[in-house]
C-alpha positions in Angstrom: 81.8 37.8 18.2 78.8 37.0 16.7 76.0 35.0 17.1 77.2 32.0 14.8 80.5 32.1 16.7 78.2 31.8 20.0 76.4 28.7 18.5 79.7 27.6 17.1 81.3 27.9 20.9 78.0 25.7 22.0 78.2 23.0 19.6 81.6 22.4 20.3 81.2 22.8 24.0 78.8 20.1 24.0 81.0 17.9 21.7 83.4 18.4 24.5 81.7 17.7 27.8 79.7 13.9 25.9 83.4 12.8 25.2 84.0 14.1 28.8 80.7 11.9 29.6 82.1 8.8 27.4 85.5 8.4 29.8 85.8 5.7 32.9 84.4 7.3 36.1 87.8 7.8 37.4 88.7 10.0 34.4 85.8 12.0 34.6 86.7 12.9 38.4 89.9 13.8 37.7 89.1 16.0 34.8 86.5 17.5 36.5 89.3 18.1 39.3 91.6 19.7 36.3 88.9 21.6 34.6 87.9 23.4 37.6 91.5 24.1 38.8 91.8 25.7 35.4 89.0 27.4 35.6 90.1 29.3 38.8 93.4 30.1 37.9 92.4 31.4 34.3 95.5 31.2 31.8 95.5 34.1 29.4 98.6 33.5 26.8 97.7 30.1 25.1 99.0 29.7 21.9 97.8 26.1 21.4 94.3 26.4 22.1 92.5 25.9 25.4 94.5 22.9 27.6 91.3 21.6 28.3 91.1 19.4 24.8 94.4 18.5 24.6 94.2 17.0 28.6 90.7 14.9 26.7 92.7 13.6 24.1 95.3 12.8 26.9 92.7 11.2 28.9 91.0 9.2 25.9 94.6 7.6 24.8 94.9 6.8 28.4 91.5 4.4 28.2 92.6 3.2 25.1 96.1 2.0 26.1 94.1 0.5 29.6 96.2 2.6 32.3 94.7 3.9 35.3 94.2 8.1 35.4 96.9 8.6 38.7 99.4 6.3 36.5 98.9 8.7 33.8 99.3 12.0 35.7 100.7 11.1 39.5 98.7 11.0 42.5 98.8 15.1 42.7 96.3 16.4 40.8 97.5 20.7 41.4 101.0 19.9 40.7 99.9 18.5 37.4 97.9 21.4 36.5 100.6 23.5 37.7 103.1 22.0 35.6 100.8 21.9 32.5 100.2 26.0 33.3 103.7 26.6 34.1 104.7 28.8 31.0 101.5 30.3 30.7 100.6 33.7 31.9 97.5 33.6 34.2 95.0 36.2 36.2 96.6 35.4 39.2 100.0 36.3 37.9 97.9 39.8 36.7 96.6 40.1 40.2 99.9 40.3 41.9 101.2 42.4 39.5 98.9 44.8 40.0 99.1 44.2 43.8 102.8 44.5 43.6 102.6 48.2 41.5 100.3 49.6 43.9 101.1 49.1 47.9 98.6 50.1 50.1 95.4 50.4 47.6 94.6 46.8 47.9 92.1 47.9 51.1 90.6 50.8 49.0 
């Protein structure tokens, strides 16, 4: 990676996080909520991209069409990232594979 791709990575970042900035206050909480679940539980195999953009896009038809964020995802904000991650291989599932293969050594 060089250092365009780093500036590239930036720019687009920040692109990213003013639309984040330009959605109801309601939408930003909950994307905040998602973002940070993600985050933590790190998906690794993503074919599409990173989830993050496409939940934006999500979120900005949402506003458009009027609904409220909960009426577009459900009062439980995990068991929509979990379902959105469900297919998708993730550190944690590395971490108890690794746990798994080697009993005893997680002290060590």
């Amino acid at each position: 990676m060089g250092v365009r791709d780093i500036i590239e990575g930036k720019k687009q970042w920040r692109a990213h996080t003013a639309r984040v900035k330009a959605l109801p206050p309601d939408y930003q909480i909950v994307y905040k909520e998602i973002q940070r679940y993600i985050f933590k539980v790190g998906p690794i195999d993503l074919l599409d991209g990173h989830p993050l953009s496409g939940i934006l896009d999500f979120f900005e038809e949402g506003v458009a069409a009027g609904k409220g964020v909960l009426g577009l995802i459900g009062d439980d904000v995990a068991a929509f990232c979990d379902d959105l991650l469900k297919d998708s291989r993730t550190y944690a599932d590395i971490y108890q594979e690794s746990i798994s293969e080697n009993p005893g050594t997680a002290g060590k």
